[in-house]
N, C-alpha and C positions, 0 to 999 in steps of 0.2 A: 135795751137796758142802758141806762144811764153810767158811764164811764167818769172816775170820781179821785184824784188824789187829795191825800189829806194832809195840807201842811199844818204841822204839830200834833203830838201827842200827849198832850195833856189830858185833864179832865173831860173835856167837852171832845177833842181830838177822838178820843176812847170810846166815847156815847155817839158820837155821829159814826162811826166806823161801826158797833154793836146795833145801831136803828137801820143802817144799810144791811148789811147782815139779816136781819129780823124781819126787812120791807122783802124784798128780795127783787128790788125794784133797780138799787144802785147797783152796779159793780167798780167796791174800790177795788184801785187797779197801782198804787202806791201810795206810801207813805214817806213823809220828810221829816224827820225829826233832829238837830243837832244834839241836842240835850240829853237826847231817851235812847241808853242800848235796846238791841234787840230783845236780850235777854227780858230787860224790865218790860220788853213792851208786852213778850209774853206774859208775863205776871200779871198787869193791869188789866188784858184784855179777857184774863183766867176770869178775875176776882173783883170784886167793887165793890165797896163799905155800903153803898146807898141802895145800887141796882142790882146785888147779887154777881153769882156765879154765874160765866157765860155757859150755856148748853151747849157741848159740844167740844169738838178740839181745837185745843191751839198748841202752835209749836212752832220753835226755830230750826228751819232747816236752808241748808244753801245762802246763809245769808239773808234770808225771807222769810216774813213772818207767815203762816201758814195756817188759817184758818176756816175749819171744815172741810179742808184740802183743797182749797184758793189759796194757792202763792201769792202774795201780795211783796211786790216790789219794796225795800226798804232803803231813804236816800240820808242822809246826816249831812245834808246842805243849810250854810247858816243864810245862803240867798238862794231862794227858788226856782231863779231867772236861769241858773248854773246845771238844772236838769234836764239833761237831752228830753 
């Protein structure tokens, strides 16, 4: 399995992280967002005006977004370079 972080979570951030997910091919393995609390990112990865509701769980726990009970590392690095 393909080993995957995703720097930003935006729109598209959200949609590649939901297509891994869905493939079951990726394993995202972090995400970097400076912008995006945790909190929001559980929201966005709930709900999506275009693509619907994700199936399944999401949640913050530890510091990490937690989806389908995959801990997914969370970094709020405004340069990428700066993650061990």
């Amino acid at each position: 399995m393909l080993k995957v972080g995703v720097n930003g979570f935006g729109h598209i951030g959200c949609l590649v992280t939901r297509a891994a997910f869905n493939s079951g091919k990726v394993d995202i393995v972090s995400i970097n967002d400076s912008f995006i609390d945790l909190n929001y990112m559980v929201y966005m990865s709930q709900y999506d005006s275009t693509h619907g509701k994700l199936y399944g769980t999401v949640k913050a726990k530890n510091g990490n977004l937690v989806i389908n009970g995959k801990s997914i590392s969370i970094f709020q690095e405004r340069d990428p370079t700066d993650i061990k």
